[in-house]
ZATORMAR-530950 format. One record per residue (C-alpha): x, y, z. Coordinates in steps of 0.001 Angstrom, whole numbers, plus 524288, in hexadecimal, padded with zeros to 5 digits. Layout:
% ZATORMAR-530950
XYZ ...
//
This chain:
% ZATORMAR-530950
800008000080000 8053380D677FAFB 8068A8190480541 7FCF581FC97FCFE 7F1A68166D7FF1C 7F4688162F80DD0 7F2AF8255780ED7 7E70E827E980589 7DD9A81EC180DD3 7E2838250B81B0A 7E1F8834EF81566 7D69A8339F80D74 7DD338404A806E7 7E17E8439D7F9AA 7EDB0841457F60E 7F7B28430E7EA72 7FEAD8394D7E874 80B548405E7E667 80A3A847497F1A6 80BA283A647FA00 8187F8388C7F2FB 81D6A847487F567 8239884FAE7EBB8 81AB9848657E0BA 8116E852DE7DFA8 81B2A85F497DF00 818D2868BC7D4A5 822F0866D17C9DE 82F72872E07CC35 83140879517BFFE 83F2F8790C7BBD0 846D887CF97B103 84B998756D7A4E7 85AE1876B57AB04 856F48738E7BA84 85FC38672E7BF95 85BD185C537C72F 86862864ED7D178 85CBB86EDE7D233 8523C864277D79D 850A2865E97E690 8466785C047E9CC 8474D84D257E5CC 83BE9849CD7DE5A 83AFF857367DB06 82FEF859A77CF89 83552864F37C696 82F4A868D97BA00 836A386A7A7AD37 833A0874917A2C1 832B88718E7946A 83BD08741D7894E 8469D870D4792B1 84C918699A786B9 84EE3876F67823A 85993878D778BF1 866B1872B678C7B 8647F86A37799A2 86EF5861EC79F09 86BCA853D57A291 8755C84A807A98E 870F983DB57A9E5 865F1831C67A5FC 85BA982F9B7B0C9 8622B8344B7BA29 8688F8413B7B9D6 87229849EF7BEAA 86C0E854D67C65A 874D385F027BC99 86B0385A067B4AF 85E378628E7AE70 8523285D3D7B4E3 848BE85E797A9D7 853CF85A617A064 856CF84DC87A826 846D784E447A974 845AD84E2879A46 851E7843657972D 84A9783AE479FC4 83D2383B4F79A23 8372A83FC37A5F5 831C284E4D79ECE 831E58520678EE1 8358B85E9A789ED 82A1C863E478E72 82ED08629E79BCD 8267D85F737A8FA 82705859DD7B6EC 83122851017BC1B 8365384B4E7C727 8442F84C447CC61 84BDE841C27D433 85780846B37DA61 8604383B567DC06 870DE837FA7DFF1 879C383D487D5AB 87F7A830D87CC2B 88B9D82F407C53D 88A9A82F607B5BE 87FBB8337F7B196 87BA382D6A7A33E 8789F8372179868 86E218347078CAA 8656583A487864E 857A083894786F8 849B584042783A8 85335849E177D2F 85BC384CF878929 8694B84A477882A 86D35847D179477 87D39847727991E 8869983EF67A086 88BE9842E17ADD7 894F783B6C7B540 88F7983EDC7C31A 885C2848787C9E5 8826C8491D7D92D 87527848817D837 86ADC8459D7CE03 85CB5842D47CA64 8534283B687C444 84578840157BE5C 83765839F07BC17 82A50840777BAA2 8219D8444B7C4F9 817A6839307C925 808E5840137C556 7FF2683A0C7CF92 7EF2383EB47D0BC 7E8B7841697DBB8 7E4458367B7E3FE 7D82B834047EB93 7D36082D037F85D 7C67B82BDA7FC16 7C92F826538083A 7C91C831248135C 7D0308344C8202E 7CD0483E1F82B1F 7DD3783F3582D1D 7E2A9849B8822AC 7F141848C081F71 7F98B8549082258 7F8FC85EED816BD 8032885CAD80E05 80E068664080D38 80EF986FFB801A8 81A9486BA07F886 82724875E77F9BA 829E687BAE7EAE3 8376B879467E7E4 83FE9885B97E8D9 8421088C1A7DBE1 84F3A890AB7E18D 852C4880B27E501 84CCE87D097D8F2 854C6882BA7CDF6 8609288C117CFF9 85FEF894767C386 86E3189C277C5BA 871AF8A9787C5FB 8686C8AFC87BA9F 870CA8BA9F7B950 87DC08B2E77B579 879938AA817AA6B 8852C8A68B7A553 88A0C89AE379E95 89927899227A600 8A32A88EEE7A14D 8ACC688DCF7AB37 8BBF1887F97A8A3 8C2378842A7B297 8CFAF87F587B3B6 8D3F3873187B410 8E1F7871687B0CF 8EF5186EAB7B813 8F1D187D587BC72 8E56287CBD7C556 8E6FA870217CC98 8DD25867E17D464 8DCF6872E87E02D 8DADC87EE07D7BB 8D137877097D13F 8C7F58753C7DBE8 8C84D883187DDC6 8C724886FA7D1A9 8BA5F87D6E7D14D 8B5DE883D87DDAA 8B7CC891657D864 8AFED88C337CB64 8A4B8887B47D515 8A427894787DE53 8A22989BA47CF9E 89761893287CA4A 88F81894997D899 891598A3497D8E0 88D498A2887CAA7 8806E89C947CE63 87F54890E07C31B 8702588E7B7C0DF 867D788CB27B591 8668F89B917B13E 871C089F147B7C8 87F6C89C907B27C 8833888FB37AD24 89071889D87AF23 89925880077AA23 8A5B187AB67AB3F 8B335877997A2D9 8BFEB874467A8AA 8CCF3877237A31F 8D70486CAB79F9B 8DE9D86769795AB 8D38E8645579052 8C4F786D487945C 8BB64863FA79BDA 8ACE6868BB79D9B 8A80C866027ABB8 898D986BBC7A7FE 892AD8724F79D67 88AA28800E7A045 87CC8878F47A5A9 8812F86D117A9C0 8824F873727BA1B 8779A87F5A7B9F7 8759587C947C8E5 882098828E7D323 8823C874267D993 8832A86C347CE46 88CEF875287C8E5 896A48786F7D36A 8973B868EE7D551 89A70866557C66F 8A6738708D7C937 8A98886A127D4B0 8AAEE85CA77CD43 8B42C860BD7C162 8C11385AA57C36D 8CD01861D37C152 8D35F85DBA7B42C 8E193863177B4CE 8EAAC865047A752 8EBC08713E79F5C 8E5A087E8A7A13E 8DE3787E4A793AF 8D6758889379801 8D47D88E0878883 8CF9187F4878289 8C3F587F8F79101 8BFF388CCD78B7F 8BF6A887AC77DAD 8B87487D0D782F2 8AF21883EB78A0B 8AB4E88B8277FAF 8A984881EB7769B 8A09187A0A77E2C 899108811F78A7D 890B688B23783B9 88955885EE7794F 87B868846077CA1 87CBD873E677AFC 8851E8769878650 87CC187E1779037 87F7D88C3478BE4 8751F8946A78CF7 871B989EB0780F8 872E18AC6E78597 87B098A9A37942C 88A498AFB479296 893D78A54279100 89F0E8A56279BDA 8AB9089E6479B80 8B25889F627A7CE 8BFE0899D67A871 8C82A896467B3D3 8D574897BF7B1E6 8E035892D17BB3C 8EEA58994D7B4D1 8EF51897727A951 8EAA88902E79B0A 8F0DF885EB79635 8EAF4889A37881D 8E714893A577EB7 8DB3489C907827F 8DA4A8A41677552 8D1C4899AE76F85 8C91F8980877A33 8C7178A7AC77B2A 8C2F48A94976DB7 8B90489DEB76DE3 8B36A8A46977AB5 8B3818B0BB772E7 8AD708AB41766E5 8A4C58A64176EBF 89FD58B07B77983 8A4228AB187858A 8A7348B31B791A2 8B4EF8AC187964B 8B7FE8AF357A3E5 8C7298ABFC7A72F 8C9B78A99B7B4C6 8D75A8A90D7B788 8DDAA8A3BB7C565 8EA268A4EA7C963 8F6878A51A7BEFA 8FD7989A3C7B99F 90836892F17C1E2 916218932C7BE91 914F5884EF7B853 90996887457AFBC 911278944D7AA7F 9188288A937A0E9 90C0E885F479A79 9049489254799E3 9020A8966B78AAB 8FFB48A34178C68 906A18AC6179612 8FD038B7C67951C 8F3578AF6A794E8 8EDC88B7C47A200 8ED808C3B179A69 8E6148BD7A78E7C 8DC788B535794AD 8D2A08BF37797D3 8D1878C50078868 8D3698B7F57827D 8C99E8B08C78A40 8BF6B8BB3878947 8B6558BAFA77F62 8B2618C97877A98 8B1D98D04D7884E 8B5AD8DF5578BA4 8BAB08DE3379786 8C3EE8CFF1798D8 8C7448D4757A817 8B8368D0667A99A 8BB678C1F17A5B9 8C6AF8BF5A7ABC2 8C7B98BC927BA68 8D50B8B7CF7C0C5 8D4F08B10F7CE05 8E0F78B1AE7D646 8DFBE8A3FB7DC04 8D52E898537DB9F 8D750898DA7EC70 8D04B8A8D77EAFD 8C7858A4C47E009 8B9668A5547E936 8BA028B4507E868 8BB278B4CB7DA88 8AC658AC3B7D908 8A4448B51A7DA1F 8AA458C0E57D182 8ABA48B71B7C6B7 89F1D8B2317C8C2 89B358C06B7C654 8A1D78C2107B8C1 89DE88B6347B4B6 88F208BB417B704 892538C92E7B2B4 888AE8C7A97A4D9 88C3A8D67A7A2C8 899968D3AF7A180 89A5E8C7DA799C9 89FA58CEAD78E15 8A3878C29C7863E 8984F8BEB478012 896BD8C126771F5 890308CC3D76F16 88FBF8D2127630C 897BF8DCC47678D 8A41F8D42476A89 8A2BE8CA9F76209 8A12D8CF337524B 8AC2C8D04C74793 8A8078DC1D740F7 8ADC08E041731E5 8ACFD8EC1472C43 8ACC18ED8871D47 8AFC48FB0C71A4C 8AB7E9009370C98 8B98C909CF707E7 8B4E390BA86FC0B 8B73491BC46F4E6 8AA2C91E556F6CC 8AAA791F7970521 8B3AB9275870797 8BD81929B471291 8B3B99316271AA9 8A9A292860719DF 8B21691DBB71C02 8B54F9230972942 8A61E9241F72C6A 8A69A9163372A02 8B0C990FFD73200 8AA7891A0573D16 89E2D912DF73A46 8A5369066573CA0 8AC42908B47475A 89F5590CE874EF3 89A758FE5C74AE8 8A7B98F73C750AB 8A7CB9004775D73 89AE38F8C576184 8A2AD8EBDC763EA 8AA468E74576C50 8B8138E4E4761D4 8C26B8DE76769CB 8CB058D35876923 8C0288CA2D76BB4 8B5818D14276AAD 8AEB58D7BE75BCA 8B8988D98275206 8B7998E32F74759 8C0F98E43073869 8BF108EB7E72BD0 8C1728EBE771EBE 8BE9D8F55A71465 8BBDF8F43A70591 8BB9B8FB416FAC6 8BF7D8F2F06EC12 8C9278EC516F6AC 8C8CF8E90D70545 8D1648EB917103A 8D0998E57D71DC7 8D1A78EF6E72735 8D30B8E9CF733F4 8CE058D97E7373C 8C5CD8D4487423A 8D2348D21A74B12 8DC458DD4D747AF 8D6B18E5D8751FE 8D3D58E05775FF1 8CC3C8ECA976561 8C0AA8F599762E5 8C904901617619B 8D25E8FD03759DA 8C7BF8F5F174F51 8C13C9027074F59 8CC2D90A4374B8F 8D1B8900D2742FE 8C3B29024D73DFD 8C5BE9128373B8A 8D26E91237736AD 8D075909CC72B00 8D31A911F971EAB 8CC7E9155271302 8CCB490C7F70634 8C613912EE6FC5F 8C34F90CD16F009 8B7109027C6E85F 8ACF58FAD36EFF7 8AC5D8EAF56EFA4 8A3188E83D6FABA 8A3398DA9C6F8A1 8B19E8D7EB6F595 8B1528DF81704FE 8A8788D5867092E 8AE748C8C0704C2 8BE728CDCB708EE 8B7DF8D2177175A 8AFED8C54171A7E 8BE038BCD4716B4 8C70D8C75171DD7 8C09E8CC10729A5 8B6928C1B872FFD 8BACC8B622738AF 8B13E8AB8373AE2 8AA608ADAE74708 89CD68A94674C87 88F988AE5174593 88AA58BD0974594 899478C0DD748CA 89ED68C4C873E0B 899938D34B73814 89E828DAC672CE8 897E48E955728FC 89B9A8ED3871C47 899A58FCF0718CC 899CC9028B70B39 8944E90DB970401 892C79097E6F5C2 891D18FFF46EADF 89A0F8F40B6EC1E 8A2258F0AE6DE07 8A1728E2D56E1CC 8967A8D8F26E64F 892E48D85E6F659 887DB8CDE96F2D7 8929A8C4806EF41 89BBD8C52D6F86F 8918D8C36C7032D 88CF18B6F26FCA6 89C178B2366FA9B 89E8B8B5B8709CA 891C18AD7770D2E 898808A0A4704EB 8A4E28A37070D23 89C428A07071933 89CBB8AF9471BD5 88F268B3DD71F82 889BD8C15271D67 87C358BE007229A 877D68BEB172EED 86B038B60A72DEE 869B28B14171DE2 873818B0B5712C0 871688B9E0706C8 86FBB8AB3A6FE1E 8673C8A15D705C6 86F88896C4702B7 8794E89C7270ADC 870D289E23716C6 876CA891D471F27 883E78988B71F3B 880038A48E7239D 87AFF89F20730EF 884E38A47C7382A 88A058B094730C5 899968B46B730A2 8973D8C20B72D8C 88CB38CB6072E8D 88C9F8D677725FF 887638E4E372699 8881E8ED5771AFB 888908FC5871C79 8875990464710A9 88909912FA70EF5 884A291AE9704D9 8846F914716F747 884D3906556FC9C 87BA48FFCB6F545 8703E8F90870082 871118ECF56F7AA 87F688E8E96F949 87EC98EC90707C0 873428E332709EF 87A098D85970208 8865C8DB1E70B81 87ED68DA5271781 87ADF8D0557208D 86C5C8CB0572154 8624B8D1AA72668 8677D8DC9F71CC0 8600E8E83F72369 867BF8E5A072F88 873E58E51072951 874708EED671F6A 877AA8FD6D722CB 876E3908C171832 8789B9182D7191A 879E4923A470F85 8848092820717DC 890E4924E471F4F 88D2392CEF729C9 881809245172B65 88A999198772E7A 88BFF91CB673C0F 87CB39196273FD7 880EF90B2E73C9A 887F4907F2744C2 8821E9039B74FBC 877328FB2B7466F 8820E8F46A741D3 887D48F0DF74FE0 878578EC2B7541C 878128E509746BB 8853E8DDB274800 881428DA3D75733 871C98D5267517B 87A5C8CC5E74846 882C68C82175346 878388C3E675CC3 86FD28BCD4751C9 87AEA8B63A74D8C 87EEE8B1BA75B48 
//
């Protein structure tokens, strides 16, 4: 005989069924696509996933039973217990397991993990009616006590919301560090990520050690929770070898912030690298993939090399270097660089990084299209302009270079100028500063002579352009008559090359695939007797938006900023 047909007789009352058995009858939690079975606080614990969470890049560790790390409603949908749709389910907190098996199932992939210190398991709710007794009793049980809501605050830890960053950390791993600065380098690593405050919409961190060879500990959302997190730092094992600090950056950003891998469109990308003396390899390569790729790279440099490891270091200055070559396109490299005396004073240096790291206003490195454009100017010297009219125009386009950011690693601007020839002025990478582009850019002399516009065209796209990434490369091209020669052609010939002049269509829709991702993006600016035709045939698609005409030279001037809003439109779209 069950306990529930012993008390119905004796209460004569009604009774749910599930509320004989206890937490049955609690109202599902809602929860979010990315909560973790870390983030349950009950056993048995009824939670309620949203739908669509196969939208979202949820990490699942595990087959039946799972590592807590683990996304609830992922684990929830792997295992068949809800459908994309989402729903109720039930979650069984259980021991933590050693190897956890990965498949894929329902269209979860799930992933292998060698060991976790707790885990769970998942069913659905049991759905019982109402049952009745007609039998009844003068004795009345005790009125049963109101079920406590879970805490939203116990239930999910969302993060600091006003640091949402997505931070790679390298740490260092070699020889020069040893097993004791290790540890407190590790400790200084998990200080950071709690005054950080990891959660869901908070920052996101992950973690790459540097060796001989770069190992990955954890990828950007595989620890969103501070306890899961600061124990996956606490369980990397020191490596020892080399100090190839340059192949963990290149490694880092090669694979930590694509999307595939948990990087989240929109959040700044940080690269924070720990640094104990000095590299055992070439940072150059590394710092212009960061660049290329707008990553913030904070260098964090403790103590100075040891008398032994002078013999191996590659680069002597490397001290004074580090900050500019690391950086991506930043204005002020003191901001990214942070030197710490000694690992055994590091705890007062937490929270100040912790504050840079957070500092959204500063961040400076991300591509903007400000920073980030090669700009060519293609300057008509033909007789009919004239030497005073030529200066209006080089005044004209040094008002459109002044609006970026030229530097070193930052927007880069060249010239050439054309008249039956064409002369290259100044290239992308002959001057490292905005003021010395810019006067480069006024002291360029005075041609004189025919007009072959297209013959410009088809010497500037194979002398001044690098291949870059889309919507980077720009060239404005400014005459003020006829061309003797063809512009329709050489556009078409510069298209075959692989050399885009569209931004969203080709001129010839057989050409459209190619011109996906553009490698130039051209403006045409005519004065006086430039025909409208040949300018639109120059310029990039939509032609309205990149076409520019007036009477005058003095009329010039009121184009300048359209042009600098244009370029950064074509940027953005592109990007």
């Amino acid at each position: 005989m069950t306990l529930l047909t012993v008390l119905l007789p004796l209460t004569g009352l009604l009774f749910l069924v599930s509320s004989a058995f206890g937490s049955e009858s609690s109202v599902p939690y809602p929860v979010t696509c990315v909560t973790r079975g870390a983030d349950m606080m009950e056993d048995g614990q009824v939670v309620l996933c949203p739908p669509d969470c196969t939208q979202w890049r949820v990490s699942v560790f595990g087959t039946g039973v799972y590592a807590s790390v683990s996304s609830v409603c992922g684990a929830a949908m792997h295992r068949g217990v809800v459908g994309p749709s989402g729903g109720p389910v039930r979650v069984h907190r259980l021991q933590g397991q050693h190897n956890y098996m990965s498949s894929y199932a329902h269209g979860i992939q799930s992933q292998a993990l060698s060991h976790w210190t707790t885990s769970f398991s998942l069913t659905k709710p049991v759905s019982v009616p109402l049952e009745l007794s007609s039998v009844t009793s003068t004795t009345a049980l005790p009125a049963a006590k109101p079920l406590k809501k879970p805490s939203v605050k116990k239930a999910l830890t969302l993060g600091n919301k006003d640091c949402k960053m997505d931070i790679a950390m390298v740490i260092d791993s070699s020889n020069n560090i040893g097993q004791r600065r290790f540890n407190l380098q590790k400790s200084f690593v998990s200080r950071l990520a709690a005054m950080l405050r990891v959660g869901p919409v908070g920052p996101h961190v992950g973690l790459v050690q540097a060796s001989d060879s770069p190992q990955t500990e954890f990828y950007l959302t595989n620890f969103t929770q501070p306890k899961e997190l600061l124990f996956a730092i606490k369980e990397a094992a020191y490596l020892g070898g080399d100090t190839n600090t340059g192949k963990a950056i290149m490694h880092t950003v090669e694979s930590f912030f694509s999307q595939e891998r948990g990087a989240r469109r929109g959040h700044p990308r940080v690269l924070l690298v720990l640094l104990d003396g000095w590299p055992s390899d070439d940072l150059e390569p590394a710092a212009t993939l960061a660049r290329e790729s707008g990553i913030n790279v904070f260098l964090v440099s403790v103590a100075k090399p040891a008398p032994e490891e002078l013999g191996t270091v590659r680069d002597k200055d490397f001290m004074k270097k580090a900050p500019l070559s690391l950086q991506a396109v930043c204005k002020d490299n003191g901001f990214f660089s942070y030197l710490i005396p000694s690992w055994f004073s590091s705890n007062k240096h937490v929270k100040p990084l912790a504050q840079r790291l957070c500092s959204l206003d500063s961040l400076l490195c991300s591509k903007t299209c400000y920073n980030s454009v090669n700009i060519g100017f293609l300057i008509d010297g033909s007789s009919s302009v004239g030497d005073g009219n030529f200066r209006l125009v080089l005044d004209f386009l040094a008002a459109v270079a002044r609006s970026f950011d030229i530097s070193d690693v930052g927007a880069r601007i060249g010239a050439v100028q054309f008249t039956y020839d064409q002369r290259l002025e100044f290239g992308l990478f002959d001057h490292p500063s905005k003021e010395e582009a810019i006067n480069a850019l006024r002291r360029i002399p005075y041609m004189s002579g025919g007009t072959a516009t297209g013959d410009a065209i088809t010497y500037t796209t194979q002398n001044l352009f690098r291949r870059t990434g889309p919507g980077r490369n720009f060239l404005i091209v400014v005459t003020d008559g006829q061309s003797y020669d063809d512009v329709a052609a050489p556009a078409l010939a510069a298209q075959k090359q692989g050399v885009c002049v569209c931004v969203f269509r080709c001129l010839t829709p057989p050409l459209s695939p190619v011109c996906q991702s553009p490698d130039i993006t051209m403006y045409s600016v005519g004065v006086a007797w430039a025909p409208l035709d040949d300018l639109r045939v120059m310029s990039s698609e939509p032609k309205d938006s990149h076409t520019f005409f007036t009477r005058e030279f003095t009329g010039l001037a009121d184009f300048a900023q359209p042009l600098v809003r244009g370029i950064c439109r074509d940027f953005t779209e592109a990007n």
